[in-house]
Structure formats: structure tokens, C-alpha cells
PAKOL-615773 format. One line per 5 residues: number of its first residue (from 1); their letters; for each residue z, x, y of C-alpha. Coordinates in steps of 0.25 Angstrom, whole numbers, plus 2048, in hexadecimal, padded with zeros to 3 digits. Each point is the difference from the previous one (the first is absolute). Last residue first. Layout:
// PAKOL-615773
NUM	A	Z:X:Y  ... $
This chain:
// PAKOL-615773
327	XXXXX	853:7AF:7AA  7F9:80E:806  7F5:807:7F5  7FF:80C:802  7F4:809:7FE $
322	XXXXX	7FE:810:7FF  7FE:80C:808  807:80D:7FE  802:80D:806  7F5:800:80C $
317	XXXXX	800:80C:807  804:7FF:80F  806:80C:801  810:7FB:800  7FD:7F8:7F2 $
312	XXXXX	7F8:7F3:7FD  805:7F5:7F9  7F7:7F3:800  803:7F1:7FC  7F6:7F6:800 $
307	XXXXX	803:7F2:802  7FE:7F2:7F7  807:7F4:805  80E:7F9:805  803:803:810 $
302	XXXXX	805:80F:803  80B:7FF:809  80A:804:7F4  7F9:80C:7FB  80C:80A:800 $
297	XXXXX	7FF:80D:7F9  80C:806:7F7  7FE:80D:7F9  804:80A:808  800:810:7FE $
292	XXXXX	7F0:802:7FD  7FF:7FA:80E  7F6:7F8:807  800:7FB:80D  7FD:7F1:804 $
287	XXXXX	7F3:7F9:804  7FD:7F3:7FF  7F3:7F6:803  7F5:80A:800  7F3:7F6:7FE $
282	XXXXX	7F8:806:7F5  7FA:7F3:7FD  807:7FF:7F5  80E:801:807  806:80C:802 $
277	XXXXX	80E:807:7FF  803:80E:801  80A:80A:7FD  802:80D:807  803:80E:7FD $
272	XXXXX	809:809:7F8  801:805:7F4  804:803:7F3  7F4:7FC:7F3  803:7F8:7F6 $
267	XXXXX	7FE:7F3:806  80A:7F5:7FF  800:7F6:80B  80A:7F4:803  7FC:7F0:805 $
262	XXXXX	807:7F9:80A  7FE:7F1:803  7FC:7F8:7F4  7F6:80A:7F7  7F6:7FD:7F7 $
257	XXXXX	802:809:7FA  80F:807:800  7FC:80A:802  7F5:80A:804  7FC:80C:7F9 $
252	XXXXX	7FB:80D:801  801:808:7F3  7F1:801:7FF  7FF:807:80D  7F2:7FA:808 $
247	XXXXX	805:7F2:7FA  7F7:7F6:7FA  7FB:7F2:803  7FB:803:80E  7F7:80D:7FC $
242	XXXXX	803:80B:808  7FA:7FF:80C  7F2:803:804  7FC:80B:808  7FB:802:80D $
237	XXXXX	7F3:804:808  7FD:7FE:80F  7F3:807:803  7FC:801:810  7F4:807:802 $
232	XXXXX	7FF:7FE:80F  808:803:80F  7FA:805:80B  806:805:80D  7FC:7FE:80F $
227	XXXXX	809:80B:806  805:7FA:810  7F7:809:80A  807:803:80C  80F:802:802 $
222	XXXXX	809:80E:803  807:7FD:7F2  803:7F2:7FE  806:802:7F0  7FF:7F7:7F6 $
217	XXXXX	7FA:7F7:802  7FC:7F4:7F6  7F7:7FB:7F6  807:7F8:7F5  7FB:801:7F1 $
212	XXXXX	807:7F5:7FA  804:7FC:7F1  803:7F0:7FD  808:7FE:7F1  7FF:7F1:7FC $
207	XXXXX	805:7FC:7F4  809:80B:7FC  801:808:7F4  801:80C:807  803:804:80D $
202	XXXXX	80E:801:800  7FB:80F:7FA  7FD:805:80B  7F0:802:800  7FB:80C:7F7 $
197	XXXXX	7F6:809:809  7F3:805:7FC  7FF:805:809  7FA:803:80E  7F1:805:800 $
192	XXXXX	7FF:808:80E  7F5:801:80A  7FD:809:80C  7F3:7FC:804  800:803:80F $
187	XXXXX	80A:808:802  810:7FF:807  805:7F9:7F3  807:7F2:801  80A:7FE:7F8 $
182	XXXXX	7FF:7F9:7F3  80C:7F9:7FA  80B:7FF:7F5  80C:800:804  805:805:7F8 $
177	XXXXX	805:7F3:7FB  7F7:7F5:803  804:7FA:80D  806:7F1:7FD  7FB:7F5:807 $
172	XXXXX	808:7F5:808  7FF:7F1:7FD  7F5:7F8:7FB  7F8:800:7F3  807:803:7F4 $
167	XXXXX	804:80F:7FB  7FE:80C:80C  7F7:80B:802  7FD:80B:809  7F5:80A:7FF $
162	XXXXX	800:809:80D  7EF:805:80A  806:807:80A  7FA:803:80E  803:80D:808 $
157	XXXXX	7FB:801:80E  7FE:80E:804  808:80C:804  7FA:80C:7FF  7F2:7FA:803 $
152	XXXXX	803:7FF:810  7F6:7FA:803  806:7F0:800  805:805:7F2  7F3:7FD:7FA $
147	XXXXX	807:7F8:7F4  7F6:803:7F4  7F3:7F7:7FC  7FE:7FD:7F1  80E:805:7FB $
142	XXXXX	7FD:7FC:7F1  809:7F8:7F7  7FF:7FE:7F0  809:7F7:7F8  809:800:7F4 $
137	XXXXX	80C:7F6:7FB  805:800:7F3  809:7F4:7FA  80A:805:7F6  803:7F3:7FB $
132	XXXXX	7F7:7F0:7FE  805:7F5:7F9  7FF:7F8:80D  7F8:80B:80B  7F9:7F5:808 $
127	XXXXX	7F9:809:80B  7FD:7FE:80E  7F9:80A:80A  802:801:80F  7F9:809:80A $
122	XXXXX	807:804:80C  802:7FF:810  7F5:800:80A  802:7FA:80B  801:7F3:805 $
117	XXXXX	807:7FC:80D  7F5:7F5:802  7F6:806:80D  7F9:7F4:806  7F1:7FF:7FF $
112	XXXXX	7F8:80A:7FA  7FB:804:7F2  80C:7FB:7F5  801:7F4:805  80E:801:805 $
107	XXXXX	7FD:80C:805  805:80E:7F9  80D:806:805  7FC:80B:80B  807:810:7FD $
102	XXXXX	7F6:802:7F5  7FF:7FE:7F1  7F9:805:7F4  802:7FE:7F1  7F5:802:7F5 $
97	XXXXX	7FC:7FB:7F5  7F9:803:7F2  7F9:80D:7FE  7F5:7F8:7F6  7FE:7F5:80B $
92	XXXXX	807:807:80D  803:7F2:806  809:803:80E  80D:7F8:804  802:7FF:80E $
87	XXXXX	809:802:80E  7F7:800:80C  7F1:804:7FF  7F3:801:7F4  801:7F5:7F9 $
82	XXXXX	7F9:802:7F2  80B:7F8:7F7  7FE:7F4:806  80E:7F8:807  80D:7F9:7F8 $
77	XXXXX	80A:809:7FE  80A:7F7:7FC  80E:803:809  80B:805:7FD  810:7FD:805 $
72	XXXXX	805:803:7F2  809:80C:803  7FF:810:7FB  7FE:807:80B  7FC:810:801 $
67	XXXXX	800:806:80C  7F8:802:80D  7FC:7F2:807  7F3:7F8:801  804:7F1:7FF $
62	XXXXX	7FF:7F5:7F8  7FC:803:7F3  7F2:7FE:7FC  7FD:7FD:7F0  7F7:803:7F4 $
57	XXXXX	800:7F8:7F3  800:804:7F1  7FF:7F8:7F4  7F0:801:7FF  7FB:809:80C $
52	XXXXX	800:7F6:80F  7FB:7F4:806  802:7FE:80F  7F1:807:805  7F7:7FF:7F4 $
47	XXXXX	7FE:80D:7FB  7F5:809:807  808:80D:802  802:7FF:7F0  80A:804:7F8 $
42	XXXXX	803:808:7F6  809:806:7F4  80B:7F9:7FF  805:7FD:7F0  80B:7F9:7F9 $
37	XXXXX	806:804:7F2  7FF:7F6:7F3  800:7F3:7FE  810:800:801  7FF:806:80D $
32	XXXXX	7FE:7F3:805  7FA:801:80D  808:7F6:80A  7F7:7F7:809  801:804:80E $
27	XXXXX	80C:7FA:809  7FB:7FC:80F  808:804:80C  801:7F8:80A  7FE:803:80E $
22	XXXXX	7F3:7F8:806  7F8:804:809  7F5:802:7FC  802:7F4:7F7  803:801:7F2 $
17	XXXXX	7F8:7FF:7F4  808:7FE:7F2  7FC:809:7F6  7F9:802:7F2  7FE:80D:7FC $
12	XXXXX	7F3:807:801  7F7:805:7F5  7F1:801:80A  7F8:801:7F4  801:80F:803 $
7	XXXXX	80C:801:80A  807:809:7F7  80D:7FD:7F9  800:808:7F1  808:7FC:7F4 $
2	XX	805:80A:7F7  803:7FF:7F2 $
């Protein structure tokens, strides 16, 4: 099943109204994949300034510099969708959104005023990946105006659109391997469907997983025109894991349990990899690595209740999932 995000019957996600000039940031709503996988596929240039797409949330940074960054110091995006100067988000109904921004920050009231060192920085989406593996990532990006290069067209502005990721909600993000990004092309209408691409793999079964297209330079050139790109038709897919009661291997096994404070494995199979140990939220709470050549695994700072173990090897494949229970 897939479920689709549009701005028909205006299916927005609850959040929390800042100020203007406030810097918060606010956390959508995860999507649970487990419903099956999520879908963007427009918005409108007429959405109700400071609301945003189901589960997802746009953000200024706060400044206008070349190079990726992968800190928390956003900013809500919290003006229209049809402005037509300084650093903005653009609704493209069926083509989805676009990015744009200037060398001025946007006014603290989104038309004139003070300028509030906000610029345009990324589009955020949250998921809940709890029993959930292999999760797939896709989306479409279009060059909508190129870099002018100041006129000197050999050398313009180059603008990327990169997926980053990271488990929770605060601290760093992670760039997905790759990375994976669109570069701004040098025509008008250059556009590319990236994916789909497989998450790393400590991205599954977690309770809140937040992907981020960021909008940064990449290269000055001789100046100009900043690239306005587009980003739509984002389609996150997954798997479900192994059913929780039974092993992926059939020989794989945990004992003694229950289990006091160290458990050992058997699966059949020689490898390596890594161990992990969740809560039934999904919450990762220990990770240790995995080898076919030990067999003796503390667990002595879990506290007493029901966990979920998971083996997966060197690529990210998940081996085995199964449930302990801790004394």
C-alpha cells in the first residue's frame, strides 16, 4: 500500500507555531512505514503560511555560506509559498517545491522589516521505521533556474540538493552514503530521479528516523544567479522484518532465556557483523559486534523486560531478529 501527501483536503501535520523570529525547531510527526510506504507528491503556492506536507517540515539555516553542514541550528520556514524575493520555498502543486535564495536573509516578517539571518536551508521529513528494514529512498529534482555565472556562463553558481539522515531528533545528521545528491545542471529543466536508495542500515527498526534534503553551495564560481532547484515525488518504501518470534536462520539462537547478564548466540552461518539491542519502541539501546568466533555477550546495563535482539552482517543485512526476555 502506498499512501499519498497532497494538499488536497489540506492533510498537514500538526505543529507547533513559532514566531517569526523564533529559532526552534519543530519535530513533525513520524510516518509509520509500518502502514505502508509514504508519499510527496505536491504542494500548493497557496498553503497556509507556517503549516507544511504531512510528517515533513521546511527550514532556514542561518547563514548563506558554500558547503555542506550538518548541525541543528534550523529554523521553521514560516512564510507563503508564493513570495517572490529573498530566501524562499516555492509551492509547484504537482511538481512539488522549489528552493531559492539570495545574498539578503529574508525579513523578520517575511516581506520587509528587519533582515533575520534566514536562508534557505533543507526540507525535513520524519519517519518511524520500528519493525521496519531495507528502507528505500527516491525523489525527483529539477534545475529550474541555473547559476548565471555573474556572465561568465563557464563558471556559474553550483547549488546541491544531498539526503542526509540521522536516528532521534537532535544532534548531528548523517550524509547518506554516496552521497547522494543532485547537482545543479547548467539548463533549464535538467532533472534527474535519484534512487531508489537503501538507508544505512542503522536506520532500521528505529522509532524516529528524520531524512533532510539540504540546499547548499557548492561552488561560487564568478557569482550571479543562485540555482532555484526543485525537489518532488519522494517515495520512501521499506520492508518488514523478520517476524519477532522466529529467527531469519533457523539455527539461530539465544541462551540462556531469559537471560541474567550475558547471553551466547548460535547461528549457523560464519560472520561478521554487529549485534543490536532495542526496546519495543525501536529505541536502539546497545550495540556490540558480532562474531561467528565469540559466543559471550553482555547485557548487564540492560534494566529487567522484553528487548529485540538483531544480528546483521558487514553490509547491513539483516541475519536474525528475535526477542529476549532480560531478568
Amino acid at each position: 500500500m502506498v499512501q499519498k501527501f497532497t494538499l488536497s483536503g489540506f492533510l498537514l501535520t500538526a505543529i507547533i507555531l513559532i514566531t517569526l523570529n523564533g529559532k526552534a525547531q519543530t519535530q513533525p510527526v513520524p510516518y509509520a512505514l509500518s502502514g505502508g510506504s509514504f508519499s510527496f507528491t505536491s504542494w500548493d503556492s497557496l498553503a497556509i503560511a507556517g503549516t507544511y506536507p504531512a510528517h515533513m517540515i521546511f527550514q532556514y539555516v542561518p547563514s548563506n555560506r558554500i558547503g555542506v553542514f550538518y548541525n541543528d541550528s534550523a529554523t521553521d520556514f514560516s512564510c507563503a509559498y508564493n513570495l517572490s524575493k529573498r530566501p524562499r520555498v516555492i509551492g509547484y502543486m504537482s511538481k512539488g517545491i522549489g528552493f531559492v535564495t539570495t545574498s539578503s536573509s529574508q525579513y523578520n516578517d517575511c516581506n520587509s522589516g528587519t533582515a533575520d539571518h534566514r536562508f534557505m536551508g533543507a526540507a525535513l521529513l520524519a519517519l518511524n521505521s520500528t519493525n521496519r528494514s531495507n528502507i528505500r529512498v527516491q525523489f525527483k529534482s529539477e534545475t529550474l533556474i541555473p547559476g548565471d555565472g555573474n556572465g561568465t556562463p563557464a563558471t556559474p553558481r553550483i547549488w546541491n540538493l544531498r539526503l542526509q539522515y540521522r536516528n532521534g531528533t537532535s544532534g548531528d545528521f548523517t550524509d547518506v552514503p554516496g552521497p547522494i545528491e543532485f547537482v545543479a545542471g547548467t539548463t533549464s529543466g535538467d532533472s534527474t530521479t535519484i534512487g531508489p536508495v537503501t538507508l544505512p542500515a542503522a536506520c532500521n527498526n528505529k522509532a524516529v528516523v528524520q531524512l533532510r534534503w539540504i540546499y547548499f553551495e557548492s561552488a561560487a564560481g564568478s557569482g550571479g544567479t543562485r540555482p532555484r532547484l526543485r525537489l518532488d515525488d519522494i517515495l520512501v518504501q521499506s520492508d518488514a522484518l523478520v517476524g519477532l518470534d522466529e529467527p531469519v536462520s533457523s539455527t539461530f539462537k539465544v541462551f540462556p532465556n531469559p537471560v541474567a547478564d550475558h547471553f551466547s548466540l548460535s547461528i549457523s552461518d560464519a560472520f561478521s557483523g554487529r549485534i543490536l539491542i532495542s526496546n519495543l519502541m525501536g529505541q536502539a539501546l546497545l550495540e556490540m559486534p558480532y562474531d561467528s568466533n565469540t559466543n559471550f555477550y553482555s547485557c548487564s546495563e540492560l534494566t529487567s523486560g522484553v528487548y529485540i535482539i538483531q544480528i546483521q552482517d558487514e553490509n547491513g543485512r539483516i541475519r536474525g531478529v528475535s526477542r529476549i526476555v532480560k531478568k
